[in-house]
N, C-alpha and C positions, 0 to 999 in steps of 0.2 A: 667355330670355337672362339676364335677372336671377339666375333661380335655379340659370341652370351658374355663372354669376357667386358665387355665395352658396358652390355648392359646392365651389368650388376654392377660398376661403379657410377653408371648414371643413374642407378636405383640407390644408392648411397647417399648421392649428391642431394635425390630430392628427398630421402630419408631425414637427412638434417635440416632441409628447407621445411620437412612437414614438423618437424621439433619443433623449429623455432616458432612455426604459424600457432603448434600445439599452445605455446608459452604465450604469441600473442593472446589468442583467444583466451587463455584463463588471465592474464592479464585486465584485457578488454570486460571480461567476464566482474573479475573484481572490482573495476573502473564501474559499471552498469548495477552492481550488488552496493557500492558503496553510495552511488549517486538514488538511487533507492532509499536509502536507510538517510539519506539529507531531503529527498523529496518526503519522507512518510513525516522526520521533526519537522519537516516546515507546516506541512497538515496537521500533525496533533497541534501545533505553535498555533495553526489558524484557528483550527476546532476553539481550543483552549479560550483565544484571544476573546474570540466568540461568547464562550459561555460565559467567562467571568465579565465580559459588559453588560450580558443579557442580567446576571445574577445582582450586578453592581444598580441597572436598571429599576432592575424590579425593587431590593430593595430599597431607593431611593424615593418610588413611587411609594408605595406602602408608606415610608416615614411621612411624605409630603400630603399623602390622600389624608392619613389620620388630622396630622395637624389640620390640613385644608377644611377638611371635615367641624374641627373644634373653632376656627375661625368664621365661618360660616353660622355656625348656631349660635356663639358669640354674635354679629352680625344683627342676626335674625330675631334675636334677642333683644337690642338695642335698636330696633329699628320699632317694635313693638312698644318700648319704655317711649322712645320719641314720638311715635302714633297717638298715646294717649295722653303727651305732654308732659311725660316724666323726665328724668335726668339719668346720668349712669343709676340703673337701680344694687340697689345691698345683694341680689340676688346674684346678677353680672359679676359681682367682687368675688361670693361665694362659690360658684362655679371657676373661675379662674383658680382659686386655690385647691379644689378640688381638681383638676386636671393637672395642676402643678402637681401634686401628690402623686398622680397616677400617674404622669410620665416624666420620669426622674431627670431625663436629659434635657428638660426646659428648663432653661433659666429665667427666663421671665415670659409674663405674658401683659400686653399693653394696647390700652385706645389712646388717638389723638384727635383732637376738634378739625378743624377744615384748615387751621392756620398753623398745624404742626407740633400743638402745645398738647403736651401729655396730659392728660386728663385722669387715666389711671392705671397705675402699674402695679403689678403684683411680680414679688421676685422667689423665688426658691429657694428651700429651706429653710423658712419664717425670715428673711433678708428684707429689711426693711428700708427706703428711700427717708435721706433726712431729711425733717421737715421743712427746713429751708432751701430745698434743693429743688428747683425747677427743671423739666426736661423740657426739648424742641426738639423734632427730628424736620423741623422746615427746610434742614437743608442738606438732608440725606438723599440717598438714592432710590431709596425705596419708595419715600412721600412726594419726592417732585413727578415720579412715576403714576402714582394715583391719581393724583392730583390733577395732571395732563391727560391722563386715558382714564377710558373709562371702561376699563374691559371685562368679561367673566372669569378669569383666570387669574389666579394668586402673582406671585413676584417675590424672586430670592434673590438676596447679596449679600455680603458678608461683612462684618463689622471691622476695618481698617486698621484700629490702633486699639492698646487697650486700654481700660478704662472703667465703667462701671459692668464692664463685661470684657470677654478674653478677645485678640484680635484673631480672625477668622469663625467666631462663631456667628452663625448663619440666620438668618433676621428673616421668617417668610410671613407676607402681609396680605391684607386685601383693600379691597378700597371698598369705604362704608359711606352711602349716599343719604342725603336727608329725606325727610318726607312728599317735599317738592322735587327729588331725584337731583338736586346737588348734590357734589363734592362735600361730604359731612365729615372729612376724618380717615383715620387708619386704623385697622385693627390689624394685628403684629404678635410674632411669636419668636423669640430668641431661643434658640438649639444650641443645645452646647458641640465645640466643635470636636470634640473626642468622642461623640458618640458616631458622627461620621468618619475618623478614626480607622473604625475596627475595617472599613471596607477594605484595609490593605491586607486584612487576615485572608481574601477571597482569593489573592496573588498567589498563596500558597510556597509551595517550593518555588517560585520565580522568583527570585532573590535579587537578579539586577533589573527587574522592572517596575514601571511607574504604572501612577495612573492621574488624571487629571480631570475635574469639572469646571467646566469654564460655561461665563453667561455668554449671550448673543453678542457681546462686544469684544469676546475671548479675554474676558478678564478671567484667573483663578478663582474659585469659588472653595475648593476642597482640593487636595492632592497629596497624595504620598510618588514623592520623587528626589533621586539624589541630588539633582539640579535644574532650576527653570527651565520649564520648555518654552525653545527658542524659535522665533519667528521663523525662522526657515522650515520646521516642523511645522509650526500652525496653519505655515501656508501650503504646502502640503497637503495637511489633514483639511484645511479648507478645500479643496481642492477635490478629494474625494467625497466630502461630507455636505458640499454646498443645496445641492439635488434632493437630500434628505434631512434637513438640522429640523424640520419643526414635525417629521417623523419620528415618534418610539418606536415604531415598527421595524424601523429598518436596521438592519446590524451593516456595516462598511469594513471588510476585512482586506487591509490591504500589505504586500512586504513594500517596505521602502530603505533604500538605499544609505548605509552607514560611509559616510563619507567618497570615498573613492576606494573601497579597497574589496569591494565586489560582494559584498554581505550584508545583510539583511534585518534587519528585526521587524516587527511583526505590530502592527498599526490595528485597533478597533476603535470602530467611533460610533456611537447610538444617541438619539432624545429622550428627553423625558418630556411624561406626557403632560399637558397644558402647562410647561413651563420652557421657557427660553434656553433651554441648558442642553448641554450635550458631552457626556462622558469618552474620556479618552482614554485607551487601553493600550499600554505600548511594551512589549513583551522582547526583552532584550535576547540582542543573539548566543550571547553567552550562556543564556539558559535555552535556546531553543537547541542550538549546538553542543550543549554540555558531554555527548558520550562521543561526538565526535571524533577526538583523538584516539581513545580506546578502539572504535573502528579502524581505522589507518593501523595501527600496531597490529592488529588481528590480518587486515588484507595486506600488509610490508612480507609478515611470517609468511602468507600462504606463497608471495609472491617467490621472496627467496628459496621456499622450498623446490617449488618449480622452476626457479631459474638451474638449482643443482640437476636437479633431476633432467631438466633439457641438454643442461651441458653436458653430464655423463653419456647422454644415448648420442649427442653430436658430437663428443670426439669418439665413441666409441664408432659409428658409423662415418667420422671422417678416417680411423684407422681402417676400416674395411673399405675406405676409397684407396687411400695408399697404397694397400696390398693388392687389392686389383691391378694397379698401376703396374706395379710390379710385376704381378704374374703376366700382364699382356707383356711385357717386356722380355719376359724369358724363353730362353730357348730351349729349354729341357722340351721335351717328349710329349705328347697328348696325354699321355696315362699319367704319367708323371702330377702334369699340372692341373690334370682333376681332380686328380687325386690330394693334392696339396688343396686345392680348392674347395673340394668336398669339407676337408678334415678342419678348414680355418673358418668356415661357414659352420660347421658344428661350433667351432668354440666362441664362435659371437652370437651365437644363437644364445647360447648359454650364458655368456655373461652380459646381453641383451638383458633377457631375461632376471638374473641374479638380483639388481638393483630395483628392476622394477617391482619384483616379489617381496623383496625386503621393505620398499616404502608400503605396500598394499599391507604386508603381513604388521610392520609396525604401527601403521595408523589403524588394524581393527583392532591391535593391544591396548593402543594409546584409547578408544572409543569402547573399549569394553572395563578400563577404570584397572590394567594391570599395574600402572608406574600411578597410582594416585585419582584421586576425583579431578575435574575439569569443571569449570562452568561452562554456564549454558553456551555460550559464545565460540570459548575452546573446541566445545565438542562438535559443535557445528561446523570449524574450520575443519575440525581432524575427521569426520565426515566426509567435507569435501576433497578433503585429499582423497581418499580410499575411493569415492564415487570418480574421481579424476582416473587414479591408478586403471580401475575396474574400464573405465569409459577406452583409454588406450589400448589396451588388450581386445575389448570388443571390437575399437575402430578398425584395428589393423586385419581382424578378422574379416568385417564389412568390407574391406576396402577390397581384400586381395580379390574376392565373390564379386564384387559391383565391376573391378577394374577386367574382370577377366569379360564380364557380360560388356562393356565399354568396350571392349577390343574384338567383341563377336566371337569370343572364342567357348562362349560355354553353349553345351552341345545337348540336345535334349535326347536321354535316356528314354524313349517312350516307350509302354508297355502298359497293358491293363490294370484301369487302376480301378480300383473297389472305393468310393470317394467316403462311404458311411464307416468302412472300418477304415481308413486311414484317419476321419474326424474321431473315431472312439481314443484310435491312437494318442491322437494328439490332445483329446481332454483328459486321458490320465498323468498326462507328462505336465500338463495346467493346474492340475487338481491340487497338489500341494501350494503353489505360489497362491491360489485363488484362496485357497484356504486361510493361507498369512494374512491375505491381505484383506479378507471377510469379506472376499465376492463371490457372491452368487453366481453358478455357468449354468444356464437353459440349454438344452440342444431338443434340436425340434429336427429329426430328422428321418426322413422314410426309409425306411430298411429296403424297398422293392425299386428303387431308382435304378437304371440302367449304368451300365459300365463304362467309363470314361477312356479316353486314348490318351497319354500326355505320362510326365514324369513322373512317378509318385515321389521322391525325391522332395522336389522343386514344388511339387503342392504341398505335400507338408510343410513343409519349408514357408512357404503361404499363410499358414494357417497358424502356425506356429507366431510369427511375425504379429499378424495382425489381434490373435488370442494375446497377447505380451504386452503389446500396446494397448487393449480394449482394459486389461487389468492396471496396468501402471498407471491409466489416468480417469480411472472412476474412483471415488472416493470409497471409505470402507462402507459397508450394506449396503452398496450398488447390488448389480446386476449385470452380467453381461449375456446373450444369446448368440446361438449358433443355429442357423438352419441349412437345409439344400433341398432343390425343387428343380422342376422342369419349366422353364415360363412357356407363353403362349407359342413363344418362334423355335422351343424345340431347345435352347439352349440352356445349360446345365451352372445351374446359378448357386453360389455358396453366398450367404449373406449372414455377416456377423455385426453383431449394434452391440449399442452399453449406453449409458446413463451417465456417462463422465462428465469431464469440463466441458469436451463439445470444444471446435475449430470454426472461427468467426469464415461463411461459405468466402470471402476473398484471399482468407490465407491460405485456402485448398489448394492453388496450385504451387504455393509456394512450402504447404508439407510432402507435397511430391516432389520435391526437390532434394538433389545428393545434401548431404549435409545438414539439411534445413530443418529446424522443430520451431513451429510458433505459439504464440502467447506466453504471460507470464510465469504461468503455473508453470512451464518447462524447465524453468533455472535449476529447481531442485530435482531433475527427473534424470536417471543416466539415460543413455544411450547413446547413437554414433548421427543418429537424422538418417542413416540408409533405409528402414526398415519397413517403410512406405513403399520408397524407392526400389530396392531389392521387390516385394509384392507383386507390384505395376512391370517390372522388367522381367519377370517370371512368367507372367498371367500375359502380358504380350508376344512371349517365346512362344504361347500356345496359341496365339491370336485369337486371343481374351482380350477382354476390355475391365478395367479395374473402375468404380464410378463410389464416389462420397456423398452421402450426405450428411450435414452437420449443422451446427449450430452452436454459439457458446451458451453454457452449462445447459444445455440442451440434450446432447449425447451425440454419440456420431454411428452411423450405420454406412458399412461398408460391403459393396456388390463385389463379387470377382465370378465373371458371365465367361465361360467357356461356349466357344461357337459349336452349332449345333452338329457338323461336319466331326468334329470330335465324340459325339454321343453316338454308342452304341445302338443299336434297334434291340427293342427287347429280343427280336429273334436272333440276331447276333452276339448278344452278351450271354444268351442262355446258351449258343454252343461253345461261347470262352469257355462259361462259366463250366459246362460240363467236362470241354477238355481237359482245363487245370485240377480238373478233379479225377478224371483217369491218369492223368501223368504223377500228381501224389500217387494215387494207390500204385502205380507199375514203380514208383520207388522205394514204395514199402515193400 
């Protein structure tokens, strides 16, 4: 007596050690759900960073191909007037105003002879050059460039100060050769820098972030940003971009580190094609992390809910260590103190209970919209309360069934079991849940299979287990199947498959584990992790063997082989079968 005495306050003792690990894990659990929800912003942040370089790319190219396009037939034009010994022709003037027309954001379009001297400029909007007013661009950046190379690819820089145009709008040229294939000039196109501008409209809701074009010598060329970007960034972005700068193809998405304070924002670098340049996307943390807080507030609630709820079952089960104390201590009578024992075990069973039912019972109020609507996020917490509440009730069920098989104390009931009408059984108890959940149940099963030795209990028990799990993790309009067969060695094989998520084959021995559920799809899934477990310790009481196969989103197909020693001989099941059927009628 002493020592059931001893035992029920060392079941107390780990009663509150199992609270507190309860509280770990939904802690750890929230710690894992939160760091989730910061991994998936950093991925849309990359995604994001991504598309709007790709978008910013493209159209960049588009502006530059057209222009490139109209500087070229320009070009080819004048190479044509100089072939036949003409001069700028009236016709060259007249196409210049004509494309000024048609692309409103040029401000001007201009040739120069080989020494830098404007030869003819047309400006937008009928804007006219006064007649005394000579241009050079002999010692811009553009014409020392031509001038020195001689390459097939245009040349963009931006105008420095302003002037007879605004500073930073964008000057993209070519180099025009003479008939002997000298250096003959420039022909040049001025962009107004507001039409480059709108690219910040692509940022969208990222509100603290920039964006920057810079030439091959990282000077600015274009940028919307709240403040220069600083050589410690450039070197950096050089840094991941060096391998790809005269690549468009390549997008460079990388997090880089805001100071010292362990956060992040979000880096994309790409080229444009046949031109020196390369776009910078830099997507600040403040928008990638924007709902951040509001998570923390939402897993703080869940947290302190469950810290209530742990402490109530742990002093409530450190009082039932007390009282054991106590009663080993007393010297009243056996009857007495069972009696006392019996009757204080009632009443913490029941106010065990009481708190637990009240948090389960108020979070399906709070989730069914009694006290008010909830958002999405709300409802999701007060979900996982109820799935938590629900999941302890179950655990403590598993536990008491698993700890009893751990300690070889469950004993098999054996007796003839009918394995086809115990599976009818147990898909009518399926049938509704399959139903909710829009899965399809096959059963392929031979009504003439011979008569099994073993629990029927603990096979249902089986089947029930593994029908529970084949439904919980196949998606709606799955399928799941049920067969039973004889295989080749005689032995009595149940085989249930589905079409679910599927179990990557290495974490197979780790879902036979007490406790254990893997992948991710399981965050939102109740249950205790016994129920595999439980299976395999059932199907090995009968010395069965339990075998998986699986695969992720694949489906998973589970054997449970009864040895052959356990299967009936048709000639010996047919005189069960006939006995159990004179013993009904002699009790009718």
């Amino acid at each position: 007596m002493n020592q059931i005495r001893k035992d029920k306050g060392f079941f107390a003792h780990i009663g509150i050690g199992f609270s507190i690990i309860i509280l770990l894990l939904v802690a750890f659990y929230v710690y894992l759900y939160d760091q989730r929800l910061q991994e998936d912003d950093l991925n849309k942040g990359k995604q994001d960073a991504q598309r709007i370089a790709v978008l910013m790319r493209n159209q960049l190219e588009l502006s530059i191909m057209t222009s490139d396009q109209l500087l070229s037939s320009a070009i080819d034009r004048q190479y044509v007037n100089m072939l036949f010994g003409g001069t700028l022709g009236k016709d060259l003037e007249e196409y210049f105003r004509s494309w000024l027309k048609e692309y409103p954001h040029y401000r001007a379009m201009f040739i120069t002879d080989e020494s830098g001297e404007v030869k003819l400029m047309i400006l937008s909007q009928g804007r006219k050059l006064p007649s005394d007013v000579t241009l050079n661009f002999y010692q811009h950046a553009f014409f020392s460039h031509h001038q020195n190379q001689d390459d097939e690819n245009p040349f963009a820089t931006t105008i420095t100060k302003d002037g007879l145009f605004k500073a930073q709008d964008l000057i993209l040229s070519r180099r025009m050769n003479k008939v002997d294939g000298q250096f003959g000039g420039v022909v040049g196109v001025v962009i107004d820098h507001d039409y480059f501008a709108k690219l910040s409209e692509l940022l969208g809701n990222y509100t603290h972030s920039d964006f920057w074009i810079l030439d091959a010598d990282n000077n600015v060329l274009l940028k919307k940003a709240s403040t220069n970007i600083s050589q410690e960034l450039l070197r950096k972005i050089d840094a991941l971009h060096n391998n790809s700068r005269d690549r468009h193809d390549i997008i460079n998405v990388r997090m880089l580190p805001v100071k010292k304070s362990g956060i992040t924002d979000i880096v994309a670098t790409t080229g444009i094609s046949k031109l020196p340049l390369h776009i910078i996307v830099r997507l600040g943390y403040q928008d990638i992390f924007k709902d951040i807080g509001l998570n923390y507030h939402y897993s703080g609630t869940l947290l302190i809910v469950f810290f209530l709820f742990t402490l109530t079952i742990s002093i409530l089960l450190f009082k039932l260590s007390l009282q054991m104390k106590k009663v080993r201590k007393s010297q009243h009578s056996a009857v007495l103190a069972s009696q006392a024992k019996s009757d204080f075990l009632a009443k913490m069973s029941h106010e065990l209970r009481t708190p637990l039912n009240a948090i389960i019972g108020f979070s399906q109020m709070l989730a069914e919209g009694y006290f008010g609507l909830m958002s999405d996020k709300q409802l999701e917490r007060v979900k996982d309360i109820n799935m938590c509440g629900d999941h302890l009730l179950q655990l403590i069920n598993d536990i008491l069934e698993f700890s009893k098989g751990e300690a070889g104390k469950v004993i098999l009931q054996e007796d003839t079991v009918n394995v086809p009408e115990v599976i009818e059984q147990v898909l009518r108890m399926m049938d509704q849940r399959a139903k909710n959940a829009k899965i399809t149940i096959i059963d392929d099963i031979p009504h003439h299979l011979p008569l099994l030795k073993g629990d029927e209990r603990k096979i249902k028990q089986i089947l029930i287990n593994l029908l529970t799990n084949a439904i919980k993790f196949t998606k709606s309009g799955g399928w799941v199947t049920i067969k039973a067969k004889i295989d080749m060695d005689s032995n009595y094989v149940v085989i249930v498959s589905d079409n679910g998520v599927g179990i990557d084959p290495a974490d197979i021995p780790k879902a036979l584990s007490a406790f254990e559920q893997v992948g991710s799809d399981m965050f939102h899934q109740e249950g205790t992790g016994l129920g595999l477990s439980l299976c395999k310790m059932f199907t090995e009481l009968h010395g069965g063997t339990m075998q998986i196969e699986s695969a992720r989103n694949e489906g998973t197909t589970i054997s449970i082989i009864f040895p052959a020693e356990r299967v009936y001989r048709f000639e010996e099941g047919l005189s069960l079968f006939s006995q159990e059927r004179l013993e009904e009628s002699a009790l009718w």
